[in-house]
C-alpha positions in Angstrom: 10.8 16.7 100.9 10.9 13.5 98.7 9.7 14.0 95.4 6.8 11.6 95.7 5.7 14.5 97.9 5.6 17.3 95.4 4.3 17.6 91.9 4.5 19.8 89.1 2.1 22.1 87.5 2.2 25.3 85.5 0.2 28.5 86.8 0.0 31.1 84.3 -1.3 34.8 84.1 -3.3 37.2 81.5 -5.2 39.8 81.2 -2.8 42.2 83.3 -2.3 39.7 86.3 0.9 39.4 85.0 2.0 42.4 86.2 1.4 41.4 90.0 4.0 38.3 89.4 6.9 40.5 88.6 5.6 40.8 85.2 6.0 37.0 84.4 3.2 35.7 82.6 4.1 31.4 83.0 5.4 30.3 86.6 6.3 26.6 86.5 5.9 25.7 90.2 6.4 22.6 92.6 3.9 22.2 95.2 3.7 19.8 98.1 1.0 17.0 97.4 -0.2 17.6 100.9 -1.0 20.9 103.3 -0.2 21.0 106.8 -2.9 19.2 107.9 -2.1 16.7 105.5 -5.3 17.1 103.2 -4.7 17.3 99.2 -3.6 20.4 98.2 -6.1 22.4 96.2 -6.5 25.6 94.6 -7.3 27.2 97.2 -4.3 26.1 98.8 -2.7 27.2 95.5 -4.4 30.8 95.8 -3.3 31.4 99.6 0.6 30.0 97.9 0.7 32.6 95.2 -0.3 35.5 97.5 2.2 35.0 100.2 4.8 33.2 98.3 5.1 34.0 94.7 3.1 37.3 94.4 5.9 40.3 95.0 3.4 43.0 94.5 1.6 44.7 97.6 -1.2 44.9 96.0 -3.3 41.1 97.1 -6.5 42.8 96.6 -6.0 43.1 93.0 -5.9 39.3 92.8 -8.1 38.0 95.8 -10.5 39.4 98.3 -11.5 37.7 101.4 -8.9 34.7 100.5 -10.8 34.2 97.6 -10.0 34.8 93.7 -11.3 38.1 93.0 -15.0 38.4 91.0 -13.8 39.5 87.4 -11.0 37.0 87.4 -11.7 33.9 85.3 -10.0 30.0 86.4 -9.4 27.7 84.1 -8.0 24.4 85.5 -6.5 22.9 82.1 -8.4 24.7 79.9 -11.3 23.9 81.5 -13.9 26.1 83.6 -12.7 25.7 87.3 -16.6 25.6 88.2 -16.9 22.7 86.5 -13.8 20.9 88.2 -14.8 22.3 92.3 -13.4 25.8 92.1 -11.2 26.4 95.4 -11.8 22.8 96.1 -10.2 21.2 93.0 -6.9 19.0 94.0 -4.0 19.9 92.4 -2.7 16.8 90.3 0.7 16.0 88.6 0.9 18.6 85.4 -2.4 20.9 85.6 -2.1 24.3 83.9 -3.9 26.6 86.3 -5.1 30.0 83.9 -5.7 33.1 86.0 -7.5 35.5 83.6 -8.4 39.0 84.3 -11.4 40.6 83.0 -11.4 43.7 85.0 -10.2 47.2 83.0 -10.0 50.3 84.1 -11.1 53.0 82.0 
């Protein structure tokens, strides 16, 4: 893959999330600028990526359900809201820091 073909961003972890990435709270990750079908990647992209790919835990449906980010987990796409940049839809550009926040406790 030629590295016009891949960029660079940061996805980080809090909140417990942490724990279901082999306890690493920063992951610095290079992506491919395009999926297979040769659209932009996105975060939704990004999501499906850190399930299958990064996430070592066997427990997804702490982190997504239905292939979605899970409702109590909070997006921000460089420090931003992600509903205010497309949510799943956002394309992943050259140096984003992607913030996957839980706010779901057990008690």
């Amino acid at each position: 893959m030629a590295s016009e073909n891949i960029i660079a961003i940061t996805v980080e972890f809090t909140g417990g999330l942490e724990m279901l990435f082999s306890d690493e709270r920063k992951h610095k990750l290079l992506v491919p600028t395009k999926d297979d079908k040769g659209n932009a990647v996105n975060i939704g992209w990004l999501v499906h990526h850190l399930v299958e790919d990064v996430m070592k835990d066997s427990r997804k449906e702490m982190f997504v359900l239905d292939g979605h980010v899970r409702p109590g987990i909070l997006v921000l796409i460089n420090d931003a809201d992600w509903e205010l940049e497309g949510e799943a839809s956002y394309a992943l550009q050259p140096n984003d820091n992607i913030l996957f926040v839980s706010t779901l406790h057990g008690g």
